[in-house]
C-alpha positions, 0 to 999 in steps of 0.5 A, a space after each residue: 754573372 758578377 753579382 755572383 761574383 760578388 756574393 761569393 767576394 762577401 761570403 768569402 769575407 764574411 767566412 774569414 771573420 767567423 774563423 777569426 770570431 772562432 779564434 778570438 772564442 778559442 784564446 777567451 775559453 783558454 783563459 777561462 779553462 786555466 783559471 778552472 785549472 788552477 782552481 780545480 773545477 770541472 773543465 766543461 760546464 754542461 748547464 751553462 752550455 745548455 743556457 747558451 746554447 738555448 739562449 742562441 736558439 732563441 734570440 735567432 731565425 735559424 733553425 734551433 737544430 743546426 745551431 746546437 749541432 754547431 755549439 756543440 761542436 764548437 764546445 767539443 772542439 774547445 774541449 779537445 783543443 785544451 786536452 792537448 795542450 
């Protein structure tokens, strides 16, 4: 049982650095959306996220489906974070 224990210790690791990846790509996407802003450009830019998103597929072993379902999210999370502000 304690390397179940240990696994789930650096799962648990593992979880609190993508949530602080999240939040450092979150603070990077608000300064880019401020310079948007500011220069009066389209907010979401739908060609550069399919080239992301593609590129990632590409360059990983998981399944092509599940990391567009979680760029997209990510994307739209962003999208409405900034809405708010």
């Amino acid at each position: 049982m304690t390397d179940i224990n240990q696994f789930r210790k650096n799962i648990n690791i593992i979880d609190k650095k993508i949530i602080k990846l999240l939040e450092n790509r979150f603070e990077t996407v608000n300064k880019i959306w401020k310079i948007k802003t500011n220069n009066n450009q389209q907010l979401r830019d739908k060609i550069h996220e399919k080239i992301l998103i593609n590129k990632l597929t590409d360059e990983s072993n998981l399944s092509k489906e599940f990391i567009k379902q979680i760029y997209e999210q990510i994307l739209n999370e962003n999208e409405k974070y900034f809405k708010q502000k």
